[in-house]
N, C-alpha and C positions, 0 to 999 in steps of 0.2 A: 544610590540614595543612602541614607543615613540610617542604619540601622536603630531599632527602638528595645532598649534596654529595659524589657518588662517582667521579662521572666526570674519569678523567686523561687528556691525548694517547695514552700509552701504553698504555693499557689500554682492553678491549673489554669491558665489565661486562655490556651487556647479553649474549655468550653464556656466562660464567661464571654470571650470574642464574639460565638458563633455558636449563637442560642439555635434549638431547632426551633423554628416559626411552626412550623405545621403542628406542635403542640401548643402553640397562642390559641386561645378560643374564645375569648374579650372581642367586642365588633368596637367600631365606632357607634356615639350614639346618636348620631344623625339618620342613619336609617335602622331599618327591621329585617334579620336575618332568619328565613326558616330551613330547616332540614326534614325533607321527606323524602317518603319511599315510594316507589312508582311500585306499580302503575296506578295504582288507584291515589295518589299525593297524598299521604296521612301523614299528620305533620308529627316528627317526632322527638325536634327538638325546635326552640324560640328563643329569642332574645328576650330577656326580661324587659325589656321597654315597650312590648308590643301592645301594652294597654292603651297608649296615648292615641296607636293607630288602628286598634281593634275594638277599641271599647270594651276590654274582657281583660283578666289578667291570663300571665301566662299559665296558670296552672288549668283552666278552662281552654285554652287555645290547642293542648295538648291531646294528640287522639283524632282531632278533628280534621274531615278532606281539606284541603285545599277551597273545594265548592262550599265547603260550609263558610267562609271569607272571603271568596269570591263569587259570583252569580255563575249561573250557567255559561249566560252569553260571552262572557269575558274568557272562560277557560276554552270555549270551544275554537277562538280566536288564537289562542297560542297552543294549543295541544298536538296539532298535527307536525308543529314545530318541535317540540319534546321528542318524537320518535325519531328527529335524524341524530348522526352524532355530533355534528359542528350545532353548536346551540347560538352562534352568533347571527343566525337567521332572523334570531326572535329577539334581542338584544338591543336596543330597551323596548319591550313591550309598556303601553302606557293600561293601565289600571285604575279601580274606580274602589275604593273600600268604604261600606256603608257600616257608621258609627251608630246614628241612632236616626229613627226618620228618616230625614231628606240630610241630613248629617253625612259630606262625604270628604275622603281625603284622595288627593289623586299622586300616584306615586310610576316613578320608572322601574319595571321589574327587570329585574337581570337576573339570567339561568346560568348555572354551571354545575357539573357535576366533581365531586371531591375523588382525589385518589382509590378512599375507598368505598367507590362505587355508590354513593348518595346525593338526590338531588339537591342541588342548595338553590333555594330564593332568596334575593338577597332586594329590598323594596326601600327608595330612596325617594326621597318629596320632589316631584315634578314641579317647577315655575310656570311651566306652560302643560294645556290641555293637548299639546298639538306636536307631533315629532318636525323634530326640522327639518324640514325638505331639502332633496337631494341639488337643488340649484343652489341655494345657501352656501353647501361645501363647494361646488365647481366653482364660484365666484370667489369663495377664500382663497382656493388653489390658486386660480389665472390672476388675480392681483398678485401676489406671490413670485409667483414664473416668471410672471413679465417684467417682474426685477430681474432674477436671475438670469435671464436671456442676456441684458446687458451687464452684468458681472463678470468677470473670468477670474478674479482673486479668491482663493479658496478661504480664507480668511472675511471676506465681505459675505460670501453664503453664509457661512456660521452666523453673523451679524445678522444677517436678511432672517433668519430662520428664529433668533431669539425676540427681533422687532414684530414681527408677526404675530408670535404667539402672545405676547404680551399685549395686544392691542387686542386678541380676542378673550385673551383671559382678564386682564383688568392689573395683572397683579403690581406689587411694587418692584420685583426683580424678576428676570430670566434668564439664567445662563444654559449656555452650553457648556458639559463638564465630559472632555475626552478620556479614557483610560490609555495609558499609555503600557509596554509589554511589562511593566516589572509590577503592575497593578496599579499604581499610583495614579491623580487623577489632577487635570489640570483645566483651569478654566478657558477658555480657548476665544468664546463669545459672549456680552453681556448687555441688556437690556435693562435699564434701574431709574427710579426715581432721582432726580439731584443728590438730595442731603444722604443719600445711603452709600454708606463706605464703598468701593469699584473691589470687586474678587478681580477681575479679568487681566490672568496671565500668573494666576495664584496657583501654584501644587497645594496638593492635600495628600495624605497619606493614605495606602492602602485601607486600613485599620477604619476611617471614618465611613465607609462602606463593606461592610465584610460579607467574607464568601457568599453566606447563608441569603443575605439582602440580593444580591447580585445572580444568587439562584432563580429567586422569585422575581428579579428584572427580567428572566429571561421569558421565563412563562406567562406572569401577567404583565403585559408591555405599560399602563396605566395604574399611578398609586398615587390616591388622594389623602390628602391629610386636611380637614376643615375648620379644625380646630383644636390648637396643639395643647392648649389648656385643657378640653375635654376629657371627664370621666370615663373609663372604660365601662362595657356592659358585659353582664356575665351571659350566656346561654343557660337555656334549663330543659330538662335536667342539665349538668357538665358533661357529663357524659353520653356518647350515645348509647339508649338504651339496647338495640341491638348486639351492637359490639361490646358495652361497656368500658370504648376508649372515646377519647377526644375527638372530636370531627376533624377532621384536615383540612383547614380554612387557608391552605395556600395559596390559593385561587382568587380567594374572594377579596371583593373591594370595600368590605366595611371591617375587613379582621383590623382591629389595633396595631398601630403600631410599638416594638417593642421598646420597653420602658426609659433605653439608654438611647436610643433614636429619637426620641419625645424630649430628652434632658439637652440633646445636642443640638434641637433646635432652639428652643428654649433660650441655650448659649450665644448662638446668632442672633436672637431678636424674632423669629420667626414665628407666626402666628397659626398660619395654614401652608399647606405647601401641596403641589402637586407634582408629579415627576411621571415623563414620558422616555420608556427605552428606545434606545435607536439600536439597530442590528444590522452587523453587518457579516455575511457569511458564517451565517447562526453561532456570532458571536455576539458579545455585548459590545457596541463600540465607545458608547456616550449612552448621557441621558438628558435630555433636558428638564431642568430642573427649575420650580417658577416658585418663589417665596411670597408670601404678605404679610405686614408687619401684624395687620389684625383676622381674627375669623373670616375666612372667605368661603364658599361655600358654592365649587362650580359643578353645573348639573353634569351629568353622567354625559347629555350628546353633543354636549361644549366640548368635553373633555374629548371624548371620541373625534371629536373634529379637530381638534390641538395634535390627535396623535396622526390622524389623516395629513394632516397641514404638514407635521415634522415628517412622516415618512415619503411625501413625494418631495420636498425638496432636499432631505436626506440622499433619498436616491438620486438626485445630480450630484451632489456634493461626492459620493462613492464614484459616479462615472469620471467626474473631476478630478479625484484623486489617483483615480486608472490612470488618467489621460495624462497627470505629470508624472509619472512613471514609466511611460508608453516608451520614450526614448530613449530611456535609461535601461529598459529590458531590453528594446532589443538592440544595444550597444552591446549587452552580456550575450544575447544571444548571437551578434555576430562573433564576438570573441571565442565563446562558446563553438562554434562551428569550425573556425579554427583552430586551436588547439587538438579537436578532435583529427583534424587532417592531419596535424603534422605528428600528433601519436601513429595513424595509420600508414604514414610515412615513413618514419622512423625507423631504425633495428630496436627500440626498445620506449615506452612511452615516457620516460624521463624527461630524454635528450627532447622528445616534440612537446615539454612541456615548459622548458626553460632556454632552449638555445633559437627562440626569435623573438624578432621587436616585438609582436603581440604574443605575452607570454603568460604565465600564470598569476600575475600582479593583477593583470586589468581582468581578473575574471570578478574580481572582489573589493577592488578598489584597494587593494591592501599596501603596505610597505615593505612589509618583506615576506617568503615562504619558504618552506623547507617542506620536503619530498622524505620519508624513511622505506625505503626498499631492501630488504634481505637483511636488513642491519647496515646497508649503508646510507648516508645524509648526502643529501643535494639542495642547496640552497640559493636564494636570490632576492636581494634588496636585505635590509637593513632587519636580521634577524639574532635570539641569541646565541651563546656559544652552545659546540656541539653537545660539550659534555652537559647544562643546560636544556636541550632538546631530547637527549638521552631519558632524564628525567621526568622529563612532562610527559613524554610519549609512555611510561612506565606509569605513570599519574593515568593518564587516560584510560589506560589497559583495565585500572583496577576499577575506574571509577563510572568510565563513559561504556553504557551498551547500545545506543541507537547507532544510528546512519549517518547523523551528525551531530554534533556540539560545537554551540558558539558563546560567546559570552562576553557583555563589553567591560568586564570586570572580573581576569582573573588574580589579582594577588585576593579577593575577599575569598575566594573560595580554593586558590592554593596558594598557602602562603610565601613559597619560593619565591613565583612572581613578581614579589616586592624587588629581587635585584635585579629585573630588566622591566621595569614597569614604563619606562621612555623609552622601548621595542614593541613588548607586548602585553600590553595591560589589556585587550582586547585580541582575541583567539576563535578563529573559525577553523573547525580540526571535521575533514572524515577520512573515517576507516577504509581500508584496501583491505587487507586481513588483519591477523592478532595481533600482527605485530610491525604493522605498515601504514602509515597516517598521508595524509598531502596536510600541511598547515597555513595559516593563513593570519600575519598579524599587525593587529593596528597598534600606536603609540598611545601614549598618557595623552589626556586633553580635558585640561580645568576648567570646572564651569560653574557658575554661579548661577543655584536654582532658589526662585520667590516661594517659600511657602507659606500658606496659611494660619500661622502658630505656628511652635516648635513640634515637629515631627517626632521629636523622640520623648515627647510628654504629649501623648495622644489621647493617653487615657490616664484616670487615677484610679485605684483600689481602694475604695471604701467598705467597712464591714458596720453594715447595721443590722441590729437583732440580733447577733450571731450569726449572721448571713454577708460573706461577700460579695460585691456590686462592682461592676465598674460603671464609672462617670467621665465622660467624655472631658476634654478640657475645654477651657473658660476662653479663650483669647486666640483669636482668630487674624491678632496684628502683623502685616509683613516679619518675616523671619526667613533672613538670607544664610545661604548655605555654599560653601566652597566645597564644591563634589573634587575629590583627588580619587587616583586609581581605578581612573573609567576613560577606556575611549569612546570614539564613536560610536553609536550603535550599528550592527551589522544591519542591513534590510532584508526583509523577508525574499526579494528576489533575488538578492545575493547568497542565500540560504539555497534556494529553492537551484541557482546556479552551481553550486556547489554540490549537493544533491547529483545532478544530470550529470556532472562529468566524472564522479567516483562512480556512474553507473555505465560510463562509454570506458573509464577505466579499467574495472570490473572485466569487461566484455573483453577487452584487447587483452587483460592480461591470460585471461577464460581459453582465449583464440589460439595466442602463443601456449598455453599449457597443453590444450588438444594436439595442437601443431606439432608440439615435442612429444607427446603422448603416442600418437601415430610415427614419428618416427623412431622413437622407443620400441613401440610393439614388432614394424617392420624389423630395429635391428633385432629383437630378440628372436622372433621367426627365425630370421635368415640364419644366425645363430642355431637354432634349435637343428636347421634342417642340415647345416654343414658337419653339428654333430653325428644324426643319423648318416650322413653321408660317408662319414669317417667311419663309423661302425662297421657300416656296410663295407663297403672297401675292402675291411678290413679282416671280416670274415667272410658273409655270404657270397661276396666278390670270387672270391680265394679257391670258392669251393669247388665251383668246375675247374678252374683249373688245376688245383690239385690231380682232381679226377682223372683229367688228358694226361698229367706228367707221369702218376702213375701206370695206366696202361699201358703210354708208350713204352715206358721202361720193360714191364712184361711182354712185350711183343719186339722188343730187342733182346730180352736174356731169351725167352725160349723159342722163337722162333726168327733166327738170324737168317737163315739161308729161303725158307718159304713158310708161307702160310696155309696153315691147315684151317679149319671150321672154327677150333677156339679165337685162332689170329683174327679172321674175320668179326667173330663177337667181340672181341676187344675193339677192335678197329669202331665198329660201330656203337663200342660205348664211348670212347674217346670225341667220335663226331658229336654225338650225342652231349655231350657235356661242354661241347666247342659251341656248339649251337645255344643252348641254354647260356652259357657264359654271357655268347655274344647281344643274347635278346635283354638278359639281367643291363646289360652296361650301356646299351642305346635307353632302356626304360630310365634309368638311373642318370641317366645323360639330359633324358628329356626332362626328365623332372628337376634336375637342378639349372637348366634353363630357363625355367620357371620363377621370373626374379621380378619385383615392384619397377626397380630400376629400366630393366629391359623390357616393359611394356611399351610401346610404341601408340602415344595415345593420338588416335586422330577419328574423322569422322568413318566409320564402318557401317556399309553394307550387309546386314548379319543373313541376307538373300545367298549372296555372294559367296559370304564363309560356307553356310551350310550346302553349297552346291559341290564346290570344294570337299567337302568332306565326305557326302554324296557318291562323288564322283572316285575319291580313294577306297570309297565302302564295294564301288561298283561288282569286284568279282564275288564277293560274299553277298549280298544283295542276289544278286543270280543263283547261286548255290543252292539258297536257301528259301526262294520262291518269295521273299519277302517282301512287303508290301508298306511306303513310307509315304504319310503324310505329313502337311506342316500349314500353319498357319501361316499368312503375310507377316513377312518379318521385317523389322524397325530399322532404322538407318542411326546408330547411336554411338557417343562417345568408347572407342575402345580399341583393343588390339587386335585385328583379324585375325593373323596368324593363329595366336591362343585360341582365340574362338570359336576356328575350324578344326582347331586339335581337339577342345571340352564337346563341338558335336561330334565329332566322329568318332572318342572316346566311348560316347554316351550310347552311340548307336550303336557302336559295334559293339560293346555290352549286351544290350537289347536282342543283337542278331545270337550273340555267343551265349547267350542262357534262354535260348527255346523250348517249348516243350517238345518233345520226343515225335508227336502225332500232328500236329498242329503250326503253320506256315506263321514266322513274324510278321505283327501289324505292329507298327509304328507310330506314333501320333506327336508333333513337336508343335507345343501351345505356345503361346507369347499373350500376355494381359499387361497393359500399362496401370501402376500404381502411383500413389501421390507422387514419388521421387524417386522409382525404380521402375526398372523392366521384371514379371515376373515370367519365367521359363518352366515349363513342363515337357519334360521326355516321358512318352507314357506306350509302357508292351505289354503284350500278352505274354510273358515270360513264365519260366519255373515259380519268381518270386524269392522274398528271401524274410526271412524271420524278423520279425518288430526287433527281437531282443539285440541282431546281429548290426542295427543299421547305423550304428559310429561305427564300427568294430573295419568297416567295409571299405571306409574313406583311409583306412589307416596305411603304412607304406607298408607291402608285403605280407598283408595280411589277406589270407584267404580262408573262404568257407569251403572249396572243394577241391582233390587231389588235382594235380597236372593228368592224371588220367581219365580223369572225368571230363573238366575242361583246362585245357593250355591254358597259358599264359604264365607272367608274374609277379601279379599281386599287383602293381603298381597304376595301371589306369587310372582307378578312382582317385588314388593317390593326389596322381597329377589333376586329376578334372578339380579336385578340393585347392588344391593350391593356385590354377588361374583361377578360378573365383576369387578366392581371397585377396588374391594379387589385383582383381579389379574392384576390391571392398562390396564385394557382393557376398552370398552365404550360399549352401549348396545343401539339400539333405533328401531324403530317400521317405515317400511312402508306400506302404507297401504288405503283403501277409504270402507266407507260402500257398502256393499254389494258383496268385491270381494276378500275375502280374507284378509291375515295378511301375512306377512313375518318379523320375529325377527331378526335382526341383532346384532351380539356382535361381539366384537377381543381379542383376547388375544397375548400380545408379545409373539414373537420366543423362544426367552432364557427364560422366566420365569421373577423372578423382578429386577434381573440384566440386563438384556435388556433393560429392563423398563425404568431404571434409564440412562444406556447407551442412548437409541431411545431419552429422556427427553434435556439431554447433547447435544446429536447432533442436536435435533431443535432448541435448545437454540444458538447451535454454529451458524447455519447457518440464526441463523435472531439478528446475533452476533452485529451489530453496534444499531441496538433497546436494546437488552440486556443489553449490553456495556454503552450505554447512558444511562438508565435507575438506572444501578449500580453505573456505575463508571464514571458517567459523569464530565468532570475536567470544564467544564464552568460553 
């Protein structure tokens, strides 16, 4: 739309635009406004007009309950209503105020309570003694409906809904006025007298409705005007005594309206007017809007029944508007569903986004798109050059922070644009990461919009008294407009399509990142441990043999011919080192067959394994009078062989650190967790120190000589590396003197679990992730 050229140095338009109302404290003076305080109602502030309905002025009315202007009987009827919090229970209560004598006036009370926390009465002249009964409204309705029933033109509801209301209000006009996304507001449905000029199919500009009006649409859904000529009425005191500020007459249905709202009907011809909000998804959608040329004056449960009438056939008109959308979503959503397969298909989600018939075009209706991955462009249909898309996406970087931006007019707001404006003068862009877009673009499309007067003369600046004013304009005549540098507009379910697939993007790219991440880690392990391997080798390897080469050599220089008693102790330190050598390099053996790779993944009997291992433990098991139990053990994704190695590792640990006096007991637990097996090896052993229990898994590392107990260090070693190698985790609790218990897990599924279980913690501590990857600030 046409921008409006209003802003001077000198002047601040925006708080001329966008008065705060909730400081208006003027009523209309068709009714009588009080403000009191519960609980006992003392009134504490009045409209100066309330002598006409009090027979008192307000300086008298001041101080006084509620009961002293009205009788007992009457407050005891609406009082029980006061203590809920929805007041529209008692909404319009009818009332009886005695002037003098038999002297009465009978008025609609309506309650609400203000922001800050004060009751307001707000009492308007009843036509009738009598509320309108609730058949009244059901027969407005079903006349109504039973048009709509035979309607299906979304265009003819509008129509249905402003004929209606006009036949129950009286007025000379009714339209329907929609807001469309950029603010602006367009006449859509119109109901009028003959000789009154036709709005209908008129834009108006944001500006003749501003924010602060549009606030108050949302909260009071009904706003009458009776008389656009009328006098405002001050409140007295102005202030509330309490506070010593303004009451907050946002609420209320007698506060004035403000001075430039009064001039601009004025400009129309309008006399009285009343206006009903329509909502849609606690938005403002529309309003219907009812003009008369003279003072019209409709009671409060007219009114209420005008907003009852608009909001149930508003509500078809919304299910209608689903309903032609209905096919067109889920066309996206099959598209949608696709794309996503062929990213999961794919070696990378590009190619599953652009190399078939249904491709990334029809998710958006678009003309052409472009992909920015790592710094490289992939494109398809009718987009600009790259060096061009270099640009915007560097534009975007600085400019754009959500999830997505669309816009059907980007050369107004980046002015490059202008050299591919018959590409993409319309851009639907979401982020991957910082520096990764999918784009999406529609072409230039000229269009000729009707408005209501000239839009870019919406308002004038007048300065009267020394005080600046705006004044609406005068001229309300057809004024046509040639919109350039606008495409189509995107729809919100192409938004909302857009959305879901940078969020299955996301995911895949999240997937592949893991994917490489685990096999990252496996190569560096594996890495890690061929180092230690080389070390070793290298020295600790070395060292019994050194040992044997040595002796031998001593037992050839000095004793060539026979052996004496020394020859013998060489001899058996030589076995002795032959031995040790050979146990070092089967341990070192096993543990570097300890590989992700040569896992052998299939279904396992872990019954099985442990019988196996059991059955290798058998002659130490007898030695040692030892005594093994075990839980029912699970049938689950993994590698037997390893498995029967980590328990017999584990046990014969258990059996090798006994106490001195005291026979092993054994105990091997198995508990199923959400996505693992968890394992307990639990003895009555020596036990081992809190501080020692990494130190223990480590290769070669021990806490007691070979004299104390054999071995070489390496067990736990290996028991730490098939766990890991089945992405399980392995650790020790434990205190000297009372025991050991081993704990490992192993996933459910085997290493697709794994990887799965990885995914899903990842997803679920998703906004650290997220940030971490794909952080766009």
């Amino acid at each position: 739309m046409a921008a409006m050229n209003l802003e001077t140095p000198e002047i601040n338009l925006t708080s001329l635009k966008q008065p705060q109302i909730h400081t208006l404290t003027q009523i209309q003076p068709h009714g009588v406004l009080l403000v009191l305080q519960e609980p006992d109602l003392t009134i504490l502030q009045v409209s100066t007009n309330c002598s006409a309905a009090f027979g008192m002025p307000a300086e008298q009315v001041l101080g006084k309950s509620l009961e002293d202007i009205l009788d007992t009987f009457q407050l005891e009827q609406f009082k029980s209503g006061l203590a809920e919090e929805n007041l529209d229970v008692i909404n319009p209560t009818k009332v009886w105020v005695r002037r003098k004598g038999d002297d009465y006036l009978v008025f609609d009370a309506i309650f609400h309570r203000s922001s800050d926390g004060f009751l307001v009465l707000e009492l308007e002249p009843a036509l009738t003694q009598e509320n309108i009964p609730f058949l009244s409204f059901y027969h407005l309705a079903k006349a109504s409906i039973g048009q709509l029933e035979a309607t299906s033109n979304l265009p003819d509801f509008c129509q249905i809904i402003v004929r209606e209301v006009r036949k129950v209000t009286g007025c000379d006009r009714v339209m329907l006025y929609k807001f469309d996304e950029d603010g602006h507001g367009e006449v859509v449905a119109e109901e009028k007298v003959p000789e009154m000029e036709p709005y209908l199919g008129l834009h108006y500009p944001e500006s003749d409705i501003p924010q602060p009006a549009r606030k108050m649409f949302l909260s009071n859904w009904i706003r009458v005007i009776p008389n656009s000529q009328a006098e405002p009425v001050e409140l007295y005191p102005s202030n509330n005594p309490i506070t010593n500020q303004p009451i907050d007459l946002t609420l209320s249905i007698l506060r004035s309206p403000y001075s430039c709202h009064l001039e601009y009907l004025h400009n129309m011809g309008v006399g009285a007017s009343l206006t009903i909000s329509l909502m849609k998804d606690q938005k403002l959608w529309g309003l219907i809007a009812c003009h008369h040329r003279t003072p019209k004056y409709i009671p409060y449960e007219l009114r209420k029944a005008c907003e009852f009438l608009g909001r149930v056939i508003f509500a078809e008109i919304s299910t209608r508007e689903e309903e032609a959308d209905y096919n067109y979503r889920m066309k996206l959503a099959q598209v949608q569903t696709m794309l996503i397969e062929y990213m999961s298909q794919s070696d990378n989600f590009i190619s599953g986004l652009v190399n078939h018939p249904t491709n990334l075009l029809d998710l958006a209706d678009a003309k052409g798109a472009a992909i920015c991955f790592n710094g490289h462009w992939t494109t398809i249909g009718r987009t600009p050059p790259e060096t061009e898309l270099n640009y915007l996406v560097q534009w975007l970087g600085k400019t754009v922070e959500e999830e997505v931006f669309y816009t059907d007019s980007l050369p107004l707001i980046y002015s490059d644009a202008e050299r591919f404006k018959d590409i993409a003068s319309g851009l639907l862009a979401i982020p991957i990461s910082k520096r990764s877009y999918v784009l999406w673009f529609r072409p230039e499309v000229l269009q000729t919009v009707n408005w209501g007067g000239d839009p870019n003369n919406a308002y004038e600046v007048k300065e009267t008294e020394n005080n600046l004013r705006l004044c609406p304009r005068k001229s309300f005549e057809l004024w046509k407009e040639t919109v350039r540098l606008k495409s189509l507009p995107w729809k919100q379910v192409e938004v909302k399509a857009a959305l879901e697939l940078r969020k299955a993007i996301v995911n895949i790219v999240l997937r592949q990142a893991e994917e490489l991440a685990l096999l990252a880690q496996d190569l560096e392990r594996s890495n890690a441990e061929l180092k230690k391997f080389a070390y070793v080798a290298s020295h600790d390897l070395q060292e019994p043999l050194n040992q044997v080469a040595n002796y031998v050599q001593l037992l050839e220089m000095r004793y060539n011919e026979e052996l004496d008693q020394d020859g013998k102790e060489f001899i058996d330190f030589a076995v002795e080192g032959v031995s040790l050598m050979q146990t070092l390099i089967d341990d070192v053996l096993a543990y570097s067959k300890v590989d992700l790779k040569g896992i052998e993944w299939e279904l396992t009997d872990l019954e099985l394994a442990l019988d196996r291992a059991l059955s290798n433990l058998r002659g130490r098991i007898g030695e040692t009078n030892a005594t093994i139990t075990f839980d029912s053990m699970p049938t689950i994704v993994a590698d037997g062989t390893q498995l029967m190695q980590l328990f017999q590792n584990l046990i014969g640990n258990a059996i090798k650190f006994q106490k001195i006096d005291e026979p092993p007991q054994i105990h091997i637990g198995v508990q199923r967790q959400e996505d693992e097996w968890l394992f307990r090896v639990k003895d009555n052993g020596i036990g081992i120190d809190p501080q020692f229990r990494d130190r223990i898994f480590v290769i070669f590392q021990r806490l007691h000589t070979r004299d104390e107990y054999p071995g070489s260090g390496m067990g736990l070693a290996i028991c730490k590396k098939i766990v890991e190698c089945h992405r399980g985790r392995i650790w020790v609790e434990s205190e000297l003197g009372k025991g050991a218990t081993f704990c490992f897990t192993i996933p459910v599924g085997g290493r697709d679990s794994a990887k799965a279980t990885l995914r899903e913690r990842n997803h679920a501590n998703g906004n650290r992730l997220q940030k971490n990857l794909f952080d766009r600030r």
